[in-house]
C-alpha positions in Angstrom: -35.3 -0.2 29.0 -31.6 -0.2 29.8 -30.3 3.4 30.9 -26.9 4.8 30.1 -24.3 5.7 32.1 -22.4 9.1 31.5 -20.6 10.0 28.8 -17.7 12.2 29.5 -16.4 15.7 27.3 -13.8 14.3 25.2 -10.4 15.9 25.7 -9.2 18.1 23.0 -6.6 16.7 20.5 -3.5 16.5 21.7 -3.8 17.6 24.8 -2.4 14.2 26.2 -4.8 13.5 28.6 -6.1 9.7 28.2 -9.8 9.2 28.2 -11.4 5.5 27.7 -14.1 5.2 25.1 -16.9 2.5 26.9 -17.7 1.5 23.8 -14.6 0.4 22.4 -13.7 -1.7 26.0 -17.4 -3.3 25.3 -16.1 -4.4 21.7 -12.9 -5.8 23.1 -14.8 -7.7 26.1 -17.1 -9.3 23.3 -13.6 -10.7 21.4 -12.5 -11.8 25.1 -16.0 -13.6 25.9 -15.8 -15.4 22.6 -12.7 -16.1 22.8 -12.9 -17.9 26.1 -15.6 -19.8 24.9 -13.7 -21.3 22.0 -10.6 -21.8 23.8 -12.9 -23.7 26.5 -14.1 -26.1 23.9 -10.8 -26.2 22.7 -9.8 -27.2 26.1 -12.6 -29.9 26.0 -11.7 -31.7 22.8 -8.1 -31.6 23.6 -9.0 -33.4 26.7 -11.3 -35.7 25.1 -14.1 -34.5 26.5 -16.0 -33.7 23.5 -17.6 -36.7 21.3 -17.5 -36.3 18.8 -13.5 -35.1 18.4 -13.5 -31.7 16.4 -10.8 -30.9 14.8 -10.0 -27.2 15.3 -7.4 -26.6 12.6 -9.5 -27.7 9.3 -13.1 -27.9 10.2 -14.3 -24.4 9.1 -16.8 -24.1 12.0 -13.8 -23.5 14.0 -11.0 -21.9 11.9 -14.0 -19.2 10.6 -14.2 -18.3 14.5 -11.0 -18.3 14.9 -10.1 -15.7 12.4 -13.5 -13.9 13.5 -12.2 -13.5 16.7 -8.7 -12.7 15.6 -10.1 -9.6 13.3 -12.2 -8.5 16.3 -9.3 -8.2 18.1 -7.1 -6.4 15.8 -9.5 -4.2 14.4 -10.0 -3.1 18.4 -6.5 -2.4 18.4 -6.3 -0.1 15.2 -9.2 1.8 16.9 -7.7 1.9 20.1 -5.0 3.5 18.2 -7.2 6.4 16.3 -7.7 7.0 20.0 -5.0 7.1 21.5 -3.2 9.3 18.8 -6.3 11.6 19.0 -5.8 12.3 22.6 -1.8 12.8 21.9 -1.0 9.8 23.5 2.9 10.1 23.1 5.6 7.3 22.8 6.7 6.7 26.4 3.2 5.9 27.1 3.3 3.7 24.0 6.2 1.8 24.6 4.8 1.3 28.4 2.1 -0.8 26.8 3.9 -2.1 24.2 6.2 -3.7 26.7 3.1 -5.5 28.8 2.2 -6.7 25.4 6.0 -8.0 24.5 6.5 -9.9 27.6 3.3 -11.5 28.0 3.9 -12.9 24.0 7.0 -14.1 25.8 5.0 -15.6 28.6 2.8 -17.5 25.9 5.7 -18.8 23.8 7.3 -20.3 27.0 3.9 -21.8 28.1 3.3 -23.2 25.0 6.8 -24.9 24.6 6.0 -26.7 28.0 2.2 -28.0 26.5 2.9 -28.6 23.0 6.6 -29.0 22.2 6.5 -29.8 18.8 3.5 -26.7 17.9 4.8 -24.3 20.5 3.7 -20.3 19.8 6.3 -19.0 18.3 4.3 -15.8 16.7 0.7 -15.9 18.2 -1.8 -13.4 18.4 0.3 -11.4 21.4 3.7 -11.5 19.1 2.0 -10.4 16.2 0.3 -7.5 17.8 3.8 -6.3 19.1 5.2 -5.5 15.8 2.2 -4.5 14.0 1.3 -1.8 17.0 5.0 -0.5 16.3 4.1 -0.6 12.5 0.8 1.0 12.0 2.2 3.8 14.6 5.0 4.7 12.3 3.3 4.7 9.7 -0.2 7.3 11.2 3.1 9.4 12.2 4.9 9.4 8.6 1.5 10.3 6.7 -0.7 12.0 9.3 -4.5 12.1 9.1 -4.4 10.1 5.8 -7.7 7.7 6.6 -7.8 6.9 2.9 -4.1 5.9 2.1 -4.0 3.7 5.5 -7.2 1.8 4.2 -5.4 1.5 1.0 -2.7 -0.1 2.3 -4.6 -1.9 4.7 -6.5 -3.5 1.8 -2.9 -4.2 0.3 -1.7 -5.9 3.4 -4.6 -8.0 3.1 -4.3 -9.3 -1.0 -0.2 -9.3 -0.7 -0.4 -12.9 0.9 -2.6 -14.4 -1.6 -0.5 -12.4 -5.1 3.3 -13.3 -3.3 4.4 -16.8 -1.4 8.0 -17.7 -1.4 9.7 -20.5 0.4 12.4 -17.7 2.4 9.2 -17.1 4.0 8.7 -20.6 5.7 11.6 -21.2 8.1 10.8 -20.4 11.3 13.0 -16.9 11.2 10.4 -15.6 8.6 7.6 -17.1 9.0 6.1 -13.9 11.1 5.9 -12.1 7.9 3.1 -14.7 6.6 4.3 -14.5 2.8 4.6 -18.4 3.5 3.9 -21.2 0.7 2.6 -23.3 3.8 1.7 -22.1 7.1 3.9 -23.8 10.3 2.8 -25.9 12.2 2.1 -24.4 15.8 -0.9 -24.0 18.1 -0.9 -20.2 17.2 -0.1 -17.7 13.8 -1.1 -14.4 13.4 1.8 -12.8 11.0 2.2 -9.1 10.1 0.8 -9.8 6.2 -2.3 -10.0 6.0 -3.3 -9.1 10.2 -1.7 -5.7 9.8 -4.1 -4.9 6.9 -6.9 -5.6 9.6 -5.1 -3.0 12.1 -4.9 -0.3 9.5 -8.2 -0.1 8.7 -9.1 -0.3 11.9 -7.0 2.7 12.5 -8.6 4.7 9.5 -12.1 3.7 10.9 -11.1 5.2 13.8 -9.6 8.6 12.8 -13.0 9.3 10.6 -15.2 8.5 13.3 -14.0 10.2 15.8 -13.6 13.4 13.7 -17.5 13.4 13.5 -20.1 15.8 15.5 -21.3 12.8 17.3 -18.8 9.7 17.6 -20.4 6.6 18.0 -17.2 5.1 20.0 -17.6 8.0 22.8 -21.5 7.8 23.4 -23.0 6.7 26.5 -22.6 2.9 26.6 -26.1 1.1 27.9 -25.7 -0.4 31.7 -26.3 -3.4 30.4 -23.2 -3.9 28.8 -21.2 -2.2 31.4 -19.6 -5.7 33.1 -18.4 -6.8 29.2 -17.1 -3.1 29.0 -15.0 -3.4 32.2 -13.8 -7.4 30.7 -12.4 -5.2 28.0 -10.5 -3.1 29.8 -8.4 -6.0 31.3 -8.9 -7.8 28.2 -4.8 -8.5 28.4 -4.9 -9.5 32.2 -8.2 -12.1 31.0 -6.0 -13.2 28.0 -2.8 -14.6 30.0 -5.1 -16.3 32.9 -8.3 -17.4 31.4 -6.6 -20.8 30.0 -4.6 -22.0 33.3 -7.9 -21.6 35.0 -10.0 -23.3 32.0 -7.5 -26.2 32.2 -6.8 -26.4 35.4 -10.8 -26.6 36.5 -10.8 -29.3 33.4 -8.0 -31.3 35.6 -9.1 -31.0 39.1 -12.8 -31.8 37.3 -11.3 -35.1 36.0 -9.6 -36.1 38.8 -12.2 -35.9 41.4 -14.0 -37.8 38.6 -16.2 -35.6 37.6 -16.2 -36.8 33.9 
C-alpha cells in the first residue's frame, strides 16, 4: 500500500505566507500528462505519421479531449485561486505570475505564426487564462466569500455563448470574448465566455472546500503520485517546451529514417 508523505499545518488566512496544496499540483500534472499525450498524436498526424489521418478539429474523439483537458486546466486554476486568496496572496505576487503567464501567451502566438501562418494562436489557452485570472480576481475581491453568486455566474458564463452570438464578435479584435456566430479559424481558442464560467466555479469549489474541518486539497498526497505532483508544479515550464521537444524528436526521428 502506497504511504503518504507529510502534510503540512495550513497557514492561517491571510497571513500571506504561500503554502502548495500536493493535491492540487497532482490534478494539474494529470491535465499536463494528458495533454502531452494528445498534442503528441497531434504531432503524429500532422506529420503523417498516423494512418489513418484523424482529423483533430471535428472528430469528437478528439475535440471531447480537448475541451476535457482545457476544463481540467481551468478549473485548476479557479482552485489555485481559492488558495491563493485564502493564504492572502496579495496583488504584486499576482501580477508576478500573471506576467510569466502573459509573455509565454506571447511566446505561443509568435511560435504559432511561424508553424501555421494562416491558423496562428491568436487567443489560446495561455491568452485566455491572462484575462480571465485578472477577471475572476476582481470579481472574489468585489463580492468576497460569495461561493454561491460566483457559481451562479459561473453557470451564466457558461449558457451566455449558446442564448447570444453576434457577428461584432467574429473579427479577430473580438473574437476573445467567444460570443462568435462561427469560431476562427486558428490552431488554438479558448475565449473568456464560456472558459471563465469554468474558472469561477472552480474558484467557489475552492473557497467551500477549503473552509472545511478536513480539506481534501491539503491532505497527505500518496507517494505514488508524488512525480505527477512535482509535473504540476512546473506545469507552465512543461507547457512552453514539451512541443519543440515532441516535434523536434518527430524530425530528427524522420530524418535518420526512423519512420
Amino acid at each position: 500500500m502506497a504511504t503518504a508523505s507529510p502534510s503540512p499545518t495550513p497557514p492561517p488566512a491571510g497571513s500571506g505566507k504561500a503554502q502548495r496544496h500536493e493535491r492540487l499540483d497532482a490534478l494539474r500534472g494529470m491535465a499536463v500528462l494528458w495533454m502531452a499525450a494528445y498534442h503528441f498524436c497531434f504531432d503524429l498526424n500532422h506529420l503523417g505519421l498516423i494512418k489513418p489521418r484523424q482529423y483533430f478539429f471535428s472528430d469528437p474523439l478528439w475535440t471531447w479531449q480537448r475541451a476535457a483537458i482545457v476544463t481540467l486546466f481551468v478549473f485548476c486554476a479557479g482552485l489555485s485561486m481559492a488558495v491563493a486568496l485564502r493564504q492572502g496572496q496579495g496583488w504584486p505576487r499576482f501580477w508576478r505570475r500573471w506576467a510569466q503567464v502573459a509573455a509565454c501567451a506571447v511566446l505561443v502566438s509568435a511560435g504559432s505564426a511561424l508553424m501555421f501562418p494562416n491558423s496562428w494562436i491568436s487567443f489560446g489557452v495561455l491568452h485566455g487564462l491572462a484575462v480571465m485570472l485578472v477577471l475572476a480576481r476582481l470579481l472574489a475581491l468585489a463580492l468576497p466569500a460569495r461561493p454561491l453568486l460566483w457559481a451562479g455566474l459561473g453557470v451564466l458564463a457558461l449558457v451566455l455563448p449558446a442564448w447570444i452570438k453576434h457577428r461584432f464578435f467574429d473579427s479577430a479584435w473580438t473574437h476573445w470574448v467567444g460570443l462568435v456566430t462561427r469560431p476562427p479559424i486558428t490552431e488554438d481558442w479558448v475565449p473568456v465566455l464560456p472558459w471563465l464560467g469554468v474558472m469561477l466555479l472552480g474558484l467557489a469549489a475552492g473557497h467551500v472546500e477549503l473552509r472545511r474541518p478536513r480539506p481534501w486539497l491539503t491532505q497527505a498526497l500518496p507517494r505514488s503520485l508524488r512525480y505527477v505532483a512535482a509535473l504540476g508544479r512546473w506545469s507552465l515550464s512543461f507547457y512552453m517546451l514539451h512541443q519543440p521537444v515532441l516535434l523536434g524528436a518527430l524530425l530528427a526521428g524522420r530524418q535518420l529514417g526512423w519512420w
